[in-house]
C-alpha positions as CSV (number, residue, x, y, z in Angstrom):
1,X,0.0,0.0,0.0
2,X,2.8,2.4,0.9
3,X,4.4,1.6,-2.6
4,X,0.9,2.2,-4.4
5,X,0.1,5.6,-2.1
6,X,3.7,7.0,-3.0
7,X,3.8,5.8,-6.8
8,X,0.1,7.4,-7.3
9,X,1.2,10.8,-5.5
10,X,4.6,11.0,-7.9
11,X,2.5,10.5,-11.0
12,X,-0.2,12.9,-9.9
13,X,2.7,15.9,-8.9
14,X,4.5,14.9,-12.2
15,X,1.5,14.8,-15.0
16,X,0.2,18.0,-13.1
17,X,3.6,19.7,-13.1
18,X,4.2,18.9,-16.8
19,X,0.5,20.2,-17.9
20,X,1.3,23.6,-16.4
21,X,4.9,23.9,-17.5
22,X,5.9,25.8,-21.1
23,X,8.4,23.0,-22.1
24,X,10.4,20.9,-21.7
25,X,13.8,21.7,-21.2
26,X,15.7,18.9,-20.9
27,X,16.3,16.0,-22.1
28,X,15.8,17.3,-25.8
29,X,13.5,16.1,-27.7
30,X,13.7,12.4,-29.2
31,X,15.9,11.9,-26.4
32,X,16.1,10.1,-23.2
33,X,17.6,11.2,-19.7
34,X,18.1,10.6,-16.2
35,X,16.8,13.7,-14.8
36,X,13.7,16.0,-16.2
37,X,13.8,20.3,-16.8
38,X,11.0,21.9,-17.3
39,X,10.8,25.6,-18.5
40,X,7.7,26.8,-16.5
41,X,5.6,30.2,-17.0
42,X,7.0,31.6,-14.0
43,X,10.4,32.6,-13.4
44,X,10.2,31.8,-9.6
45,X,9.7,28.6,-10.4
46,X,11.7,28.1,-13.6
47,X,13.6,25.5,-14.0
48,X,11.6,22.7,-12.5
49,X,13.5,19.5,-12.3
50,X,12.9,16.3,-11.1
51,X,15.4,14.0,-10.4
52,X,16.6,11.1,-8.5
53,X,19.3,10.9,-5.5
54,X,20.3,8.2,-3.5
55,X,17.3,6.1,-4.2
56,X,15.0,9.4,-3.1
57,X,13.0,11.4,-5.7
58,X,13.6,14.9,-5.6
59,X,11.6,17.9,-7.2
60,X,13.2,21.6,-7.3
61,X,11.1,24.5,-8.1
62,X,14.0,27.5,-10.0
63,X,16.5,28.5,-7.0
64,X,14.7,26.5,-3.8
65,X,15.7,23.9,-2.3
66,X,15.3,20.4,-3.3
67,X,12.0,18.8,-1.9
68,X,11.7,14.6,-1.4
69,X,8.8,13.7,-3.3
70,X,9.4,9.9,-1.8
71,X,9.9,8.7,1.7
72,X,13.0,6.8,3.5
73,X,10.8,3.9,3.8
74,X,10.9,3.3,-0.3
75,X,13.3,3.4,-2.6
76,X,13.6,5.1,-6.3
77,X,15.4,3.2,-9.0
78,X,15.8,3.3,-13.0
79,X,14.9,6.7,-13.4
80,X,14.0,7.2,-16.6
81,X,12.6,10.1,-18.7
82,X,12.1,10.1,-22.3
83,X,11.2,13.5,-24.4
84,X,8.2,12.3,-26.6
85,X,8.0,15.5,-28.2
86,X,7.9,16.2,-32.0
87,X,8.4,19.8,-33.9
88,X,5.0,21.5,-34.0
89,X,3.5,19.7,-31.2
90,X,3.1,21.2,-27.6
91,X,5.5,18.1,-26.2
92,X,5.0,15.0,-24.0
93,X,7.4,13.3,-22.0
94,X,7.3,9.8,-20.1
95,X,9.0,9.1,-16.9
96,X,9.2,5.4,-15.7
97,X,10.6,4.6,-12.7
98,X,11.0,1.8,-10.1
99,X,9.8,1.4,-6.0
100,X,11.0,-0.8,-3.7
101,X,9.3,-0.7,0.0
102,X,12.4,-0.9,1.9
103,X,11.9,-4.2,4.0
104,X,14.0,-3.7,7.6
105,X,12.2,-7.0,8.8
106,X,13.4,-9.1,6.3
107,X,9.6,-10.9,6.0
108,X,9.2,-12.1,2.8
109,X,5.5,-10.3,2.0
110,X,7.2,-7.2,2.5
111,X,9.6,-8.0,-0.6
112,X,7.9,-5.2,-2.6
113,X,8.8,-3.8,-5.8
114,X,6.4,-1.9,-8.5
115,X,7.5,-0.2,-12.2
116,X,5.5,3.3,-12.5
117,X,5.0,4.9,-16.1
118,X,3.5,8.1,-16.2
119,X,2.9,10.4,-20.0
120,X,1.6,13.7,-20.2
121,X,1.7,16.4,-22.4
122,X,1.7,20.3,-21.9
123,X,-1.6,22.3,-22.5
């Protein structure tokens, strides 16, 4: 449940951040990355990135700190973000990522692991 709870609340901060955004910065487009920029409409808050640190998620809004979009009780691996977008189009991007429940009891139905892919396109 905690895996679920966290996965849905990264893909719901993520497709929302990347509807309101005015492109995508990086990774270019036709390309793939390990970390995503978005150009945003407001210069406070430009660049957004999301990115991933030590098994944590991480989302930074222009020149403020780093905020952890996961807990210490799950970890973030193959982060993945892939620029969708096509000349002409308003862009789209897909972030996949993988979340393991960190298990410090060592019971075997806590072995959890789950693959999250989230698309969305700007406005």
């Amino acid at each position: 449940a905690d895996i679920d709870g966290q996965g849905i609340f990264v893909a719901d901060i993520v497709s929302q951040t990347l509807r309101n955004s005015a492109g995508v910065s990086m990774p270019i487009p036709g390309s793939s990355g390990s970390s995503l920029s978005l150009a945003m409409p407001s210069a406070a808050l430009s660049p957004t990135t999301l990115s991933l640190s030590g098994g944590t998620l991480f989302l930074t809004e222009g020149s403020n700190a780093p905020v952890a979009m996961t807990s210490a009780r799950v970890s973030v691996s193959a982060f993945t973000v892939d620029n969708l977008s096509r000349s002409g189009t308003p862009g789209i991007a897909r972030i996949r990522f993988t979340m393991t429940f960190l298990n410090p009891s060592g019971r075997n139905e806590f072995d959890v692991s789950k693959t999250f892919s989230i698309s969305a396109s700007l406005k």
